[in-house]
C-alpha positions as CSV (number, residue, x, y, z in Angstrom):
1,X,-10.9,12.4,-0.6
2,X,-13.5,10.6,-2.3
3,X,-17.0,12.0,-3.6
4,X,-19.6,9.4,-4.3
5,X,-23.0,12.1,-4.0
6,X,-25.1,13.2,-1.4
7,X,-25.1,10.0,1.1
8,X,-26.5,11.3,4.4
9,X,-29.3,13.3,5.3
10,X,-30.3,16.6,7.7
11,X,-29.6,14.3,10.8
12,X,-25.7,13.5,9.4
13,X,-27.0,9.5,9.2
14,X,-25.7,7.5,6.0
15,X,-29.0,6.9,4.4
16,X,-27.3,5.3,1.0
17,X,-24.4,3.6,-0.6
18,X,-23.9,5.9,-3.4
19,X,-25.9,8.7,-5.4
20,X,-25.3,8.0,-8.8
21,X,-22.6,6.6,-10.9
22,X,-19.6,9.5,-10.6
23,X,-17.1,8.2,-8.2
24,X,-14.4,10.3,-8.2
25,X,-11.1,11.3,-6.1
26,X,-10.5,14.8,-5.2
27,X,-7.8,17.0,-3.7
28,X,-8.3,17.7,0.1
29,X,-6.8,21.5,-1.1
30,X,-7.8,22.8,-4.4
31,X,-8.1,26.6,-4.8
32,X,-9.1,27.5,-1.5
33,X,-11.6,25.8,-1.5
34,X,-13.5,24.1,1.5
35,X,-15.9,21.3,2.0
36,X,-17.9,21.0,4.9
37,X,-18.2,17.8,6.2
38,X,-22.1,16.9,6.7
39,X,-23.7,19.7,4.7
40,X,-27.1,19.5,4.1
41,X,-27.7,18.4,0.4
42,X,-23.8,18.6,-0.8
43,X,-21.7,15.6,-1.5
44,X,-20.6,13.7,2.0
45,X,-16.9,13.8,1.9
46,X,-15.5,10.4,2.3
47,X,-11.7,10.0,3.3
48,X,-9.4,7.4,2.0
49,X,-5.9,6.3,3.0
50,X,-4.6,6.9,-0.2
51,X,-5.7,7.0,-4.2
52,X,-4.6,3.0,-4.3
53,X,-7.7,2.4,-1.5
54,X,-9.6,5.1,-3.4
55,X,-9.2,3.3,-6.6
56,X,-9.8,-0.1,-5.0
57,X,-13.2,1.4,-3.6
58,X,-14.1,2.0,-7.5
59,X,-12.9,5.8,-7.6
60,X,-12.0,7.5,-10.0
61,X,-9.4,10.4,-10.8
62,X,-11.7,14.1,-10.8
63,X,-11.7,16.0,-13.7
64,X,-11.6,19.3,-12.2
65,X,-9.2,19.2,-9.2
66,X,-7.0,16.5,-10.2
67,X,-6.9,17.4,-13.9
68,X,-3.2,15.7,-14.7
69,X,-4.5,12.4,-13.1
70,X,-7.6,12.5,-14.6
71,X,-5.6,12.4,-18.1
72,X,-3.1,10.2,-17.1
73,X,-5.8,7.7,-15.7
74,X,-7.8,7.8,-19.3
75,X,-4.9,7.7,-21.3
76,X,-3.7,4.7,-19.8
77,X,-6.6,2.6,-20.2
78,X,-6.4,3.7,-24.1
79,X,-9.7,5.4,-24.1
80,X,-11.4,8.7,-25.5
81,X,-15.0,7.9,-24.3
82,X,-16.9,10.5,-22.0
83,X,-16.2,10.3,-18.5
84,X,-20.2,9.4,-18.0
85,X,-19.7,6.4,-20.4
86,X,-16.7,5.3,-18.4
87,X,-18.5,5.6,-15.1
88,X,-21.2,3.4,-16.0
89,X,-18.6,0.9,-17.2
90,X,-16.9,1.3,-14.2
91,X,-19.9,1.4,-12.0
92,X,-21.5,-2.7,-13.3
93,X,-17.7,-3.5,-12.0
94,X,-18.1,-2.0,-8.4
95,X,-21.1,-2.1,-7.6
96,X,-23.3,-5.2,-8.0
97,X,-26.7,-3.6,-6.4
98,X,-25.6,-5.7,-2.7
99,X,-22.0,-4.7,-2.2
100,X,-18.5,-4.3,-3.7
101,X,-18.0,-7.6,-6.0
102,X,-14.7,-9.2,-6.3
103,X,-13.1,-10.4,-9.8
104,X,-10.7,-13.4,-10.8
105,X,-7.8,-12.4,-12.4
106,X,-5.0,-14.6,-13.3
107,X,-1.6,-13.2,-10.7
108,X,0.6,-13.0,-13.5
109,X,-1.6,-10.0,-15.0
110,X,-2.2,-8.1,-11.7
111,X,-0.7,-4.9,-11.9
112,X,1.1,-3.2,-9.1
113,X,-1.0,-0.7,-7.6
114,X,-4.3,-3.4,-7.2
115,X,-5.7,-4.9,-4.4
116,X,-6.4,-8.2,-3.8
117,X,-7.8,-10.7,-1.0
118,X,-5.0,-12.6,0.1
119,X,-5.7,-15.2,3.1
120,X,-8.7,-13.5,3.5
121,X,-7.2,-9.6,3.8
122,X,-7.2,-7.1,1.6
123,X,-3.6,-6.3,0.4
124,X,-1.9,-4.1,-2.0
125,X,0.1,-5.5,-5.0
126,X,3.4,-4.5,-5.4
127,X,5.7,-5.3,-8.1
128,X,7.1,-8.4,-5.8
129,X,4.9,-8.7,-2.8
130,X,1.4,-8.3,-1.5
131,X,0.7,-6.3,1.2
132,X,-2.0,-6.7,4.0
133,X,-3.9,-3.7,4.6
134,X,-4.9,-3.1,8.1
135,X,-7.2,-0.1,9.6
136,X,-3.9,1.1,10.6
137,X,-2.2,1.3,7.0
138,X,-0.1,-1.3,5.2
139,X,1.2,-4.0,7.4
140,X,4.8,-4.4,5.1
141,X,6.5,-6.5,8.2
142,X,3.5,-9.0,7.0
143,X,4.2,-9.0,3.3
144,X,4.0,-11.9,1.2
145,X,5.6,-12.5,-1.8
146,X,3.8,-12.0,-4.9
147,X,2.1,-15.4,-6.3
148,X,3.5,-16.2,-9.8
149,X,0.9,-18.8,-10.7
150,X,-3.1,-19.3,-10.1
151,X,-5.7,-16.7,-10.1
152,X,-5.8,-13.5,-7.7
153,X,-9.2,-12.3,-6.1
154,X,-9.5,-8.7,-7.2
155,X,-10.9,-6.2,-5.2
156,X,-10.1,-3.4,-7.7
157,X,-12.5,-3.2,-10.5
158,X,-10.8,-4.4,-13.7
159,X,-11.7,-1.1,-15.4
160,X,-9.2,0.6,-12.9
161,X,-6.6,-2.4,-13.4
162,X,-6.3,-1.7,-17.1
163,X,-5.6,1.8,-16.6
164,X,-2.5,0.6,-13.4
165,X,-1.4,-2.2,-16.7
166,X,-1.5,0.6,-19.0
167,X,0.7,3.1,-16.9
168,X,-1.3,5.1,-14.3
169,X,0.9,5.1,-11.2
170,X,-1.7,5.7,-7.5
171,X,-0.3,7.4,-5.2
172,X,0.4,5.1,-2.0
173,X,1.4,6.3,1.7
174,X,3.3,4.1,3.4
């Protein structure tokens, strides 16, 4: 479950993209605890697929209910800044005041976990292929295998493809 702020208001209508530069992923279950979907002036819960479309959205691991992840994530990208710092590095890289803005990286250094446009789709990269995402879940009978050569579109920010190169394994549902 992603958490991106307060996005809708007393009439449950989206009124904004984001409220503020702490994109995080949370556990649907953590101590109990439960979070109205809709409630007036608390975060709007957003649901994703999995933590690879979370972290392709620009998410980031929470420090409280995923503790372990949240770790993991900052140790593999090497650093010992404070989350805010990295959230406003991450946030120039997924957010470019109009949209969601895609990056070039050259296919031999996308790690497996990223997404990238392929053909026009959005598909995760595996260590071999790349998968097309549909609104249905990964397509695998559609697979292609994984480009050697050229440059890759990125949809995940490069912040969060430095932490998948430096270890951090997302969870994916097939």
């Amino acid at each position: 479950m992603g958490n991106r702020g307060c996005l809708h208001d007393d009439r449950r209508r989206i009124v904004r993209h984001h409220a503020g530069k702490r994109w995080i992923i949370c556990e649907t279950d953590f101590r109990g605890r439960h979070m109205e979907q809709w409630r007036p002036g608390q975060y709007t819960v957003l649901y994703f697929h999995d933590e690879a479309v979370a972290l392709a959205a620009g998410h980031r691991p929470c420090y409280q209910c995923r503790y372990r992840s949240y770790q993991a994530f900052f140790a593999a990208i090497g650093s010992r800044e404070r989350a805010d710092d990295l959230d406003a590095r991450l946030h120039v890289e997924r957010w470019d005041g109009r949209g969601h803005p895609l990056h070039r990286m050259p296919w031999a250094a996308v790690p497996a976990g990223a997404f990238v446009v392929v053909d026009g789709v959005p598909s995760l990269v595996t260590d071999d292929a790349a998968v097309p995402w549909t609104t249905a879940g990964y397509d695998a009978s559609s697979a292609r295998a994984r480009p050697r050569a050229g440059d890759a579109t990125l949809v995940t920010p490069p912040l969060i493809c430095q932490a998948l190169t430096g270890g951090y394994v997302p969870q994916v549902s097939w």
